[in-house]
PDB file of N, CA, C and O in Angstrom:
ATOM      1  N   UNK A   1     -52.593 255.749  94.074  1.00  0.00           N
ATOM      2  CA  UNK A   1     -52.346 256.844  94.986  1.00  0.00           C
ATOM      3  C   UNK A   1     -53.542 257.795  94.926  1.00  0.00           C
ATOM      4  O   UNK A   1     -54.031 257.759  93.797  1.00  0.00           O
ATOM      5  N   UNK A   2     -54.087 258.505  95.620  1.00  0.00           N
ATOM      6  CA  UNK A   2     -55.129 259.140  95.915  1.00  0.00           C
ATOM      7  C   UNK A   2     -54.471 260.100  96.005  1.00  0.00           C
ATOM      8  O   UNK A   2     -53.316 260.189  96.422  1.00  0.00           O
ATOM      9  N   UNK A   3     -55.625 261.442  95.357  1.00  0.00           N
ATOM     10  CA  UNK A   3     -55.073 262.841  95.545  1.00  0.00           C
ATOM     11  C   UNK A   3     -54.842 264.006  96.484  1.00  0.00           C
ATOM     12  O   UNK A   3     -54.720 265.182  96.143  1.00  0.00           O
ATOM     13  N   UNK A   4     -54.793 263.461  97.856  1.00  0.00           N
ATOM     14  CA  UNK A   4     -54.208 263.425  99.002  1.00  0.00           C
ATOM     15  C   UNK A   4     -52.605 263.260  99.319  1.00  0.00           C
ATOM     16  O   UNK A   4     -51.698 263.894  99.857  1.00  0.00           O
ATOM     17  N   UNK A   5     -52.865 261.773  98.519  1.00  0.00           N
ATOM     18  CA  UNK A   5     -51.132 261.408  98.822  1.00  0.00           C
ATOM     19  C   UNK A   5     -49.867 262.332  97.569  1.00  0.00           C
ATOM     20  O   UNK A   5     -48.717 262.768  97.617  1.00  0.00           O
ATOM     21  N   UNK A   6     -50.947 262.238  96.601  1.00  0.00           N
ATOM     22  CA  UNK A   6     -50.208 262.973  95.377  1.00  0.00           C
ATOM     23  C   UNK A   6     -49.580 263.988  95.872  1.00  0.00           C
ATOM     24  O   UNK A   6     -48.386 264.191  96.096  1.00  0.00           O
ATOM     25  N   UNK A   7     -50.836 264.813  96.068  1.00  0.00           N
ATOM     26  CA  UNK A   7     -50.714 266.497  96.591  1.00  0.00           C
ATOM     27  C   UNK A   7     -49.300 266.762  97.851  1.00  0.00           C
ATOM     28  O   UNK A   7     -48.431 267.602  98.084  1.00  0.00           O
ATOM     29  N   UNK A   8     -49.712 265.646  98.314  1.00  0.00           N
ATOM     30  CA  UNK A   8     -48.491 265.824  99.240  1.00  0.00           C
ATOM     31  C   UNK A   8     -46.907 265.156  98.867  1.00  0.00           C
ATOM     32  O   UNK A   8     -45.850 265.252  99.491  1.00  0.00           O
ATOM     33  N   UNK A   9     -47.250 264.418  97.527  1.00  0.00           N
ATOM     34  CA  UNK A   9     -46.000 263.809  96.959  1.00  0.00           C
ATOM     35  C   UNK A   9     -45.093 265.325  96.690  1.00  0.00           C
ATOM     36  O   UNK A   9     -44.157 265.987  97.136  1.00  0.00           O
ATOM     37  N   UNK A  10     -45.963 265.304  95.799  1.00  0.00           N
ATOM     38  CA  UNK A  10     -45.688 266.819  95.050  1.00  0.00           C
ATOM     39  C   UNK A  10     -45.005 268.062  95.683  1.00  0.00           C
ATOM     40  O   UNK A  10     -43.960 268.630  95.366  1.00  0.00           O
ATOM     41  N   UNK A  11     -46.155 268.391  96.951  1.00  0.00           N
ATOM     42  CA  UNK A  11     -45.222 269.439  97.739  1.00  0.00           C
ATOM     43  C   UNK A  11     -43.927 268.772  98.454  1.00  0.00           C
ATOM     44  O   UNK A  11     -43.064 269.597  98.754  1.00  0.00           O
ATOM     45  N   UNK A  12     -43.631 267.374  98.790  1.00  0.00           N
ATOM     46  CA  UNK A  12     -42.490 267.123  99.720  1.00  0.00           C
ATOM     47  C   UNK A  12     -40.863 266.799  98.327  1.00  0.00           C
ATOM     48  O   UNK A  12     -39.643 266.757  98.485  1.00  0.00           O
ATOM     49  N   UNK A  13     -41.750 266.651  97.136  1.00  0.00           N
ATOM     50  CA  UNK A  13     -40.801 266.775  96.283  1.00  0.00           C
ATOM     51  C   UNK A  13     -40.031 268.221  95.754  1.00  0.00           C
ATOM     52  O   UNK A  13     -38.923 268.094  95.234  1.00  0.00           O
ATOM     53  N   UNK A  14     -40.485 269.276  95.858  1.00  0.00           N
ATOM     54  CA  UNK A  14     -40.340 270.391  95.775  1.00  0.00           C
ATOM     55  C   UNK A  14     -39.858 271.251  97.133  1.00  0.00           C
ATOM     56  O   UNK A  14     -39.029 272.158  97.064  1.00  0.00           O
ATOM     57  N   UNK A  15     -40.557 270.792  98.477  1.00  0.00           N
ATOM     58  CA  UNK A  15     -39.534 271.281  99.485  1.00  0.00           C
ATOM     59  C   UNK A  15     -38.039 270.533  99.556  1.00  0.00           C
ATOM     60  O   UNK A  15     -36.957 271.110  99.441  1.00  0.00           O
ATOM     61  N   UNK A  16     -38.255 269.083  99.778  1.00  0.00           N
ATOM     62  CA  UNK A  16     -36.822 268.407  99.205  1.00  0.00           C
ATOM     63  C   UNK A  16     -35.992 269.005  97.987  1.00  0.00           C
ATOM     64  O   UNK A  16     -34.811 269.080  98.326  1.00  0.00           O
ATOM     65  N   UNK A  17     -36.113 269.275  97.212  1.00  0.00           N
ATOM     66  CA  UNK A  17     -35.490 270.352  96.084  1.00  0.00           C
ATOM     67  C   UNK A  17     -34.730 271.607  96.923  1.00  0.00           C
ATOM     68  O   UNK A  17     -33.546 271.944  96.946  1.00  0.00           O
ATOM     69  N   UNK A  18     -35.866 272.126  97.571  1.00  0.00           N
ATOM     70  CA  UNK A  18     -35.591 273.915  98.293  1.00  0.00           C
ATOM     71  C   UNK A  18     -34.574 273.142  99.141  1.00  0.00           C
ATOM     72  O   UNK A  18     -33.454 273.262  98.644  1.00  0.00           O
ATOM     73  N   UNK A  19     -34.579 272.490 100.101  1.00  0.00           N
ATOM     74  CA  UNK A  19     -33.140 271.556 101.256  1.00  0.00           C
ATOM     75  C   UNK A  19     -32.058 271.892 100.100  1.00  0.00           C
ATOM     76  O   UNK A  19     -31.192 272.755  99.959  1.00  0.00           O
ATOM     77  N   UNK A  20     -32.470 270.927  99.435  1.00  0.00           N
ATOM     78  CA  UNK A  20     -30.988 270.305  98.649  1.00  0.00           C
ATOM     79  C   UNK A  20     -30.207 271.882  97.766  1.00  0.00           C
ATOM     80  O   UNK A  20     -29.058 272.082  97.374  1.00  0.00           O
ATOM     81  N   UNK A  21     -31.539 272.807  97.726  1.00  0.00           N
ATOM     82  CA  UNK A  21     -30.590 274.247  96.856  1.00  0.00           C
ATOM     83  C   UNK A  21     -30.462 275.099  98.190  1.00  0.00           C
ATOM     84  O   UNK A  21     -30.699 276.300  98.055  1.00  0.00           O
ATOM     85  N   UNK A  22     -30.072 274.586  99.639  1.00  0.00           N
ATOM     86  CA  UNK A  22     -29.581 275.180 100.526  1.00  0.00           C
ATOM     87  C   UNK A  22     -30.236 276.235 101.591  1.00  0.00           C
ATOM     88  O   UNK A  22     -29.789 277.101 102.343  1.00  0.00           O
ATOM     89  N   UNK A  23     -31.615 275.676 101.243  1.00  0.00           N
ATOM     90  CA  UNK A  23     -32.842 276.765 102.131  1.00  0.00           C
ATOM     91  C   UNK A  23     -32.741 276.465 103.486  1.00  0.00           C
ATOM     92  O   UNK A  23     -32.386 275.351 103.872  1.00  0.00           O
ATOM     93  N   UNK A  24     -33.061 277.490 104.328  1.00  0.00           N
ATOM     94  CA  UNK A  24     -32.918 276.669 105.828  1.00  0.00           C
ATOM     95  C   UNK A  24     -34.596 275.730 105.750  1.00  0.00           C
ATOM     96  O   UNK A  24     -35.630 275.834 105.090  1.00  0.00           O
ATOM     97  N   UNK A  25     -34.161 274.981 106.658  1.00  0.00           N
ATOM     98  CA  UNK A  25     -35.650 274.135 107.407  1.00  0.00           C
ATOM     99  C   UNK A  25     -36.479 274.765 107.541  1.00  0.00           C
ATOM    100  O   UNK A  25     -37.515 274.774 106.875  1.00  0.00           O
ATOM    101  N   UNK A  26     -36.069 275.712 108.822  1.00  0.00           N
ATOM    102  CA  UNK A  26     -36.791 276.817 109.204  1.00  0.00           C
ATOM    103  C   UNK A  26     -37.235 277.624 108.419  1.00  0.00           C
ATOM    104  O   UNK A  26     -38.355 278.015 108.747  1.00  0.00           O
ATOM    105  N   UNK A  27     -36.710 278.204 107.195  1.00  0.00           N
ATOM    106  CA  UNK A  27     -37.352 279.042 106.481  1.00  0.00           C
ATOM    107  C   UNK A  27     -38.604 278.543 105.607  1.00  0.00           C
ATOM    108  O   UNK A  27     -39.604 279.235 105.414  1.00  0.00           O
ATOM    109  N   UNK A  28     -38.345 276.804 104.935  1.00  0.00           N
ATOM    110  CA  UNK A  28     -39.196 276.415 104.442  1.00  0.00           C
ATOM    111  C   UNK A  28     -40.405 275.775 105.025  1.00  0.00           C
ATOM    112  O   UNK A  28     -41.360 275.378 104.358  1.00  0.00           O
ATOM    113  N   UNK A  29     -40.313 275.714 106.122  1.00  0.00           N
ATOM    114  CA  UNK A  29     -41.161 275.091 107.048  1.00  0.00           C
ATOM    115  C   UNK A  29     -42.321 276.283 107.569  1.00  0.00           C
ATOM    116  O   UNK A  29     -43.539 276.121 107.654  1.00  0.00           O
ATOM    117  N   UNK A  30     -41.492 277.579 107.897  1.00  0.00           N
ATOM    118  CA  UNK A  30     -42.263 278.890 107.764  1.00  0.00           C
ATOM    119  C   UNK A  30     -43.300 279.186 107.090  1.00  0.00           C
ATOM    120  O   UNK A  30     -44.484 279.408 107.344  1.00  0.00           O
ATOM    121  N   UNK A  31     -42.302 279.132 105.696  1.00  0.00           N
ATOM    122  CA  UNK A  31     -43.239 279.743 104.535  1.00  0.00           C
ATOM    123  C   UNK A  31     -44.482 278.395 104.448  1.00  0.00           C
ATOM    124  O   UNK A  31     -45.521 278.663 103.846  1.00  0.00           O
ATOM    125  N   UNK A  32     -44.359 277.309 104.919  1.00  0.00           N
ATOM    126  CA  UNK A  32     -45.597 276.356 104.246  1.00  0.00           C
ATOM    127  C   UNK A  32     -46.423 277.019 105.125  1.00  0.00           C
ATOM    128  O   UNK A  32     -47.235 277.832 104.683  1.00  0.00           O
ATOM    129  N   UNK A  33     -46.339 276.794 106.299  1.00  0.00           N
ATOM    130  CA  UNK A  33     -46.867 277.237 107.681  1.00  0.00           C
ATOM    131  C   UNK A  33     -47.629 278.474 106.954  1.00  0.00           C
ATOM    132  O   UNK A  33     -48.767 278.351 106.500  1.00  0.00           O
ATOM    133  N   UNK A  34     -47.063 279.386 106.907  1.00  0.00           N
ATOM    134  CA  UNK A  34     -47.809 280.887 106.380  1.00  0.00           C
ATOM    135  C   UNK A  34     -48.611 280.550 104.983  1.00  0.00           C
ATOM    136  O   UNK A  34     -49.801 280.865 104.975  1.00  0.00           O
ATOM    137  N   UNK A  35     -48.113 279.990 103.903  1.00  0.00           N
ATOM    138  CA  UNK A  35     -49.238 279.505 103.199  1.00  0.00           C
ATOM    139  C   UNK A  35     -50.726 278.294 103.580  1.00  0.00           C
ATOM    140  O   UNK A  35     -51.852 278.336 103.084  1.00  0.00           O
ATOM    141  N   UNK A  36     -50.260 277.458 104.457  1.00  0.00           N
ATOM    142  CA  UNK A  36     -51.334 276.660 104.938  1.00  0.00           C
ATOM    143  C   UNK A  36     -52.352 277.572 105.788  1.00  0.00           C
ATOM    144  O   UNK A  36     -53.556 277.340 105.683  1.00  0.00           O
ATOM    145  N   UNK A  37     -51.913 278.566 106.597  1.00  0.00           N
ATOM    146  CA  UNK A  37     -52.674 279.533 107.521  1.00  0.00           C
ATOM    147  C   UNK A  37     -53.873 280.351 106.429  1.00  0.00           C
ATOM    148  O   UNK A  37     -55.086 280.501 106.576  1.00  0.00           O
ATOM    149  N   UNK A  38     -52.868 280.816 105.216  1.00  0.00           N
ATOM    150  CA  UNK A  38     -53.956 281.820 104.624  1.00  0.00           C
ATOM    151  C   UNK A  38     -54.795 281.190 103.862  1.00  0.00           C
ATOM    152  O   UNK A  38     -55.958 281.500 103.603  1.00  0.00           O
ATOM    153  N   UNK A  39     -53.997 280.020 103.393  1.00  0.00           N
ATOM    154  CA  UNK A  39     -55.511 278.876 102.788  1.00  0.00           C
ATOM    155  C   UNK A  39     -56.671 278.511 103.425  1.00  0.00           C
ATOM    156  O   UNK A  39     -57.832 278.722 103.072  1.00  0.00           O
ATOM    157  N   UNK A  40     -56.250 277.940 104.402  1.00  0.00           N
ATOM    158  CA  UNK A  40     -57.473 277.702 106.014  1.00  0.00           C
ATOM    159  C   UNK A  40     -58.366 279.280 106.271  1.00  0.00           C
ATOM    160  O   UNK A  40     -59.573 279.274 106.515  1.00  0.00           O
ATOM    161  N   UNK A  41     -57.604 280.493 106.178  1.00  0.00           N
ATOM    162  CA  UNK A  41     -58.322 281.529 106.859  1.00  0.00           C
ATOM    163  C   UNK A  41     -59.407 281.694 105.258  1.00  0.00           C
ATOM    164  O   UNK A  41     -60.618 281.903 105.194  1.00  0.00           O
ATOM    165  N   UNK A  42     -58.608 281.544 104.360  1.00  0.00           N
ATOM    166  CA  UNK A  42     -59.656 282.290 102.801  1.00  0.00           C
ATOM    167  C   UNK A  42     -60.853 280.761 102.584  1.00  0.00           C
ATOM    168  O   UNK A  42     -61.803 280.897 101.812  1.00  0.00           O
ATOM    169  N   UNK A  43     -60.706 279.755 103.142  1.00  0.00           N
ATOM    170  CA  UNK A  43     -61.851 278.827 102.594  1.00  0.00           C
ATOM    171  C   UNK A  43     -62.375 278.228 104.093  1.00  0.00           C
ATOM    172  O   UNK A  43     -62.872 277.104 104.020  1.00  0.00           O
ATOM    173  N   UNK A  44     -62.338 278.689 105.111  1.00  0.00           N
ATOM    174  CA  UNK A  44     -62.868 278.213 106.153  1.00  0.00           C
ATOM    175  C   UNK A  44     -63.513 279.173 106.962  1.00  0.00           C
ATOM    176  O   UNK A  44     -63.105 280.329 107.067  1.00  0.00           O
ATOM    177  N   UNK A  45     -64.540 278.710 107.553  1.00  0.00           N
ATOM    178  CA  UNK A  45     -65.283 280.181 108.437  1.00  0.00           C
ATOM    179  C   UNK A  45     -64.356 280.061 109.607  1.00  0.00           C
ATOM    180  O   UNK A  45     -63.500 279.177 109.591  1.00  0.00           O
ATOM    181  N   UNK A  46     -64.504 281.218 111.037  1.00  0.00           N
ATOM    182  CA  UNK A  46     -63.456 281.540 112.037  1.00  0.00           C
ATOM    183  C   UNK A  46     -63.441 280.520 112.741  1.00  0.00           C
ATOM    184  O   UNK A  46     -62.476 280.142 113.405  1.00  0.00           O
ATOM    185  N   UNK A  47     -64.993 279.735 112.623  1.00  0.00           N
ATOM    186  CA  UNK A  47     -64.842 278.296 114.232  1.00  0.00           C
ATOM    187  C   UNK A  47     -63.829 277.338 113.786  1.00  0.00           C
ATOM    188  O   UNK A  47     -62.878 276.891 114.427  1.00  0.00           O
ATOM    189  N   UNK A  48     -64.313 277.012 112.172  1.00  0.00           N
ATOM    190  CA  UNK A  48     -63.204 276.188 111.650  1.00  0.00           C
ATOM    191  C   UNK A  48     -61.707 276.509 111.427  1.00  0.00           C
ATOM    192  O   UNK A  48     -60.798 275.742 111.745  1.00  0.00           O
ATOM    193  N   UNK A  49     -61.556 277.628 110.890  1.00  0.00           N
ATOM    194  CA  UNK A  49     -59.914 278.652 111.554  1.00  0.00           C
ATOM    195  C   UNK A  49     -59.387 277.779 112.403  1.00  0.00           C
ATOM    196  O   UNK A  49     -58.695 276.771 112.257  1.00  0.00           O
ATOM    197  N   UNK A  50     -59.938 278.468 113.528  1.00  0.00           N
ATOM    198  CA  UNK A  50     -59.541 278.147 114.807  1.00  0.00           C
ATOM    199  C   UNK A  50     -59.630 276.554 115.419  1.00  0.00           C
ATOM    200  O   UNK A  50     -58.958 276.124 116.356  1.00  0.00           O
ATOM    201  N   UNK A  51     -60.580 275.846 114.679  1.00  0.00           N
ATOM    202  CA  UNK A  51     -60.502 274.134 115.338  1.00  0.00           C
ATOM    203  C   UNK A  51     -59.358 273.604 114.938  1.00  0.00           C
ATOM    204  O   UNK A  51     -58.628 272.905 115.640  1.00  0.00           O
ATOM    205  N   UNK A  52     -59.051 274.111 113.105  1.00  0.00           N
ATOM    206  CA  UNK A  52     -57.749 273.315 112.545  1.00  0.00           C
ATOM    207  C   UNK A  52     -56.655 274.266 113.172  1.00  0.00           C
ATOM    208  O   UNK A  52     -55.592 273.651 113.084  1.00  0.00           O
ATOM    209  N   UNK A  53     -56.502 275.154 113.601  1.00  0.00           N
ATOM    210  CA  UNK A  53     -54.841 275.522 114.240  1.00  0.00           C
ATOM    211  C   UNK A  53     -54.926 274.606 115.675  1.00  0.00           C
ATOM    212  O   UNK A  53     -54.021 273.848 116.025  1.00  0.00           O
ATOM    213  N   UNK A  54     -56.318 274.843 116.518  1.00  0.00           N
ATOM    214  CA  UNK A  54     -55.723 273.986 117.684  1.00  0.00           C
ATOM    215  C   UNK A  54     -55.440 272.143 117.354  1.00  0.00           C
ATOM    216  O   UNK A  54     -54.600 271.429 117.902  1.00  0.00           O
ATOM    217  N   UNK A  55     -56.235 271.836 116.517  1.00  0.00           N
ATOM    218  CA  UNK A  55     -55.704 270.581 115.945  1.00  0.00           C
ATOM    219  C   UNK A  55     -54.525 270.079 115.598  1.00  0.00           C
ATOM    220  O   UNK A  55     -53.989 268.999 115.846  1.00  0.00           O
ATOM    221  N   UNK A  56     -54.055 271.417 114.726  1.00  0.00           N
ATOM    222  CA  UNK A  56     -52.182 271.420 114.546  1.00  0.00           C
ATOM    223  C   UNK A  56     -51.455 271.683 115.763  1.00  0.00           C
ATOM    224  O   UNK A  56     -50.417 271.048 115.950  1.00  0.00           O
ATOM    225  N   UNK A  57     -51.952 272.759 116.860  1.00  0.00           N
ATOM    226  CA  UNK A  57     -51.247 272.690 117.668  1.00  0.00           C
ATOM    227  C   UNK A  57     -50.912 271.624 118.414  1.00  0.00           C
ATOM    228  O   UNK A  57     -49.758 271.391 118.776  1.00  0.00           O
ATOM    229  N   UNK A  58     -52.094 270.789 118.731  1.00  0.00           N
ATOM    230  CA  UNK A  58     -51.694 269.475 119.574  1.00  0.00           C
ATOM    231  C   UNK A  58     -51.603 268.447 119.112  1.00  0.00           C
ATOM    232  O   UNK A  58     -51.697 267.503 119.897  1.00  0.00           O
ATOM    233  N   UNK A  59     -51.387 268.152 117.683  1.00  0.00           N
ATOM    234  CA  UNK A  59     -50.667 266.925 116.972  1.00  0.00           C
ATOM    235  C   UNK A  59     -49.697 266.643 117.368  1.00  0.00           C
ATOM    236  O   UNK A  59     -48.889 267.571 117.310  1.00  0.00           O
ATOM    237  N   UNK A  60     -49.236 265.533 117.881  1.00  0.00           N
ATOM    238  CA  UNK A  60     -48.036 265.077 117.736  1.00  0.00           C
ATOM    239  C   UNK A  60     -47.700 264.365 116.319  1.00  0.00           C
ATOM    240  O   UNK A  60     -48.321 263.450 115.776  1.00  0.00           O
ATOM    241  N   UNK A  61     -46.335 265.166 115.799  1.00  0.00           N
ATOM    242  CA  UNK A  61     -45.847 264.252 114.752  1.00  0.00           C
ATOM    243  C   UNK A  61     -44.662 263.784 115.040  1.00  0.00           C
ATOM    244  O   UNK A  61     -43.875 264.313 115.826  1.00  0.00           O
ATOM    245  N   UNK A  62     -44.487 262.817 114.444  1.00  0.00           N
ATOM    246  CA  UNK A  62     -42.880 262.348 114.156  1.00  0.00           C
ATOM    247  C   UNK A  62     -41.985 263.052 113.553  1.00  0.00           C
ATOM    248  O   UNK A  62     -42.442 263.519 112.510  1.00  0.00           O
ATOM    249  N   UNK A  63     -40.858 263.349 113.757  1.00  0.00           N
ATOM    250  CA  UNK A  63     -39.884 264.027 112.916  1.00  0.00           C
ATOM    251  C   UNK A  63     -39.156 263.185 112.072  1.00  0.00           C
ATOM    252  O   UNK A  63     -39.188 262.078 112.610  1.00  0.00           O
ATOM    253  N   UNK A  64     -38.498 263.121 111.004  1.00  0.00           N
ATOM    254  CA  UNK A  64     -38.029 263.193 110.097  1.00  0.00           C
ATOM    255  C   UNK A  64     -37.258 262.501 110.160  1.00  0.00           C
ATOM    256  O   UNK A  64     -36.357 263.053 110.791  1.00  0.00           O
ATOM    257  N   UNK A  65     -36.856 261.132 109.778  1.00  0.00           N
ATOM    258  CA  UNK A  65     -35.414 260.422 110.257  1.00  0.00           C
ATOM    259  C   UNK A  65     -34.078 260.641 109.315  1.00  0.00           C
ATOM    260  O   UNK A  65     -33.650 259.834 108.490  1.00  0.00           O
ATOM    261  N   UNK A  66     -33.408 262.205 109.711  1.00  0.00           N
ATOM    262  CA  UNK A  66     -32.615 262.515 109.016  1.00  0.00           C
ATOM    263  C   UNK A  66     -31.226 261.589 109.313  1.00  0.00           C
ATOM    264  O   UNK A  66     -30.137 261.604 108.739  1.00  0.00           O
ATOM    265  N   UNK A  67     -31.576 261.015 110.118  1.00  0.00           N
ATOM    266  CA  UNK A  67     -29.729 260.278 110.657  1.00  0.00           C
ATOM    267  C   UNK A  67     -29.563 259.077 109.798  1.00  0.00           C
ATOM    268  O   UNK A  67     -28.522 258.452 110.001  1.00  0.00           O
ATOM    269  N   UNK A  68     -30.471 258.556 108.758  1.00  0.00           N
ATOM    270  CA  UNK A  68     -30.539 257.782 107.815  1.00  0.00           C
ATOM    271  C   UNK A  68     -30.604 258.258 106.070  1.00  0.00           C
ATOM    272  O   UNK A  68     -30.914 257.603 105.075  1.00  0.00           O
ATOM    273  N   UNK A  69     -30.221 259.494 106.218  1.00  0.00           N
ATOM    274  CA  UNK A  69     -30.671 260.315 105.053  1.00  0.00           C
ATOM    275  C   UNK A  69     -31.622 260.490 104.335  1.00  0.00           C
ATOM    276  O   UNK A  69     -31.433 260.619 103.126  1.00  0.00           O
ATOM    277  N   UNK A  70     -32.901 260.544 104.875  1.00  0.00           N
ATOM    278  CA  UNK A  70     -33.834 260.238 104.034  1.00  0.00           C
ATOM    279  C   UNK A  70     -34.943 261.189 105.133  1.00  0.00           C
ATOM    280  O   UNK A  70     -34.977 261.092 106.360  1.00  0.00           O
ATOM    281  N   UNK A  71     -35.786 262.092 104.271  1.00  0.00           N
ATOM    282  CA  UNK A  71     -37.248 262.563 104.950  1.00  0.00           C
ATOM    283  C   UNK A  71     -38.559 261.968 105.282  1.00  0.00           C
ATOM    284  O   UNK A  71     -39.403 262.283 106.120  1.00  0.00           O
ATOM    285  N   UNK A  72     -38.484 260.634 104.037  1.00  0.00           N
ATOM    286  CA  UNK A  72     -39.330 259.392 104.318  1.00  0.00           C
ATOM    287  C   UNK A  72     -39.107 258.410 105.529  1.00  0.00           C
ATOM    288  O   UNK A  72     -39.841 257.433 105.675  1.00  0.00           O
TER     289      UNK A  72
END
């Protein structure tokens, strides 16, 4: 596993935790959101800021196949 996939093991093991002790979606999905923003704004200059939010903005992702119980 590469420390890419780790890093992200790690955080989806710990938001899965916050679900299961009754956090909304929305709230945890927020707060990453607001921590990913101030990480990007403190180690990136403004062009780059701004390339990775419009990048996020027009990603399409897949959602979550909760109707099988599982976030994987």
């Amino acid at each position: 596993m590469n420390k890419a996939d780790k890093v992200y093991q790690e955080l989806l093991e710990q938001v899965l935790q916050m679900l299961r002790n009754k956090h909304s979606f929305e709230m945890v999905a927020a707060a990453l959101m607001a921590i990913a923003q101030r990480l990007y704004k403190t180690h990136l200059t403004q062009a780059e800021y701004e390339r990775i939010m419009e990048v996020a903005c027009e990603s399409d992702v897949k959602p979550y196949d909760l109707k099988n119980g599982t976030l994987h």
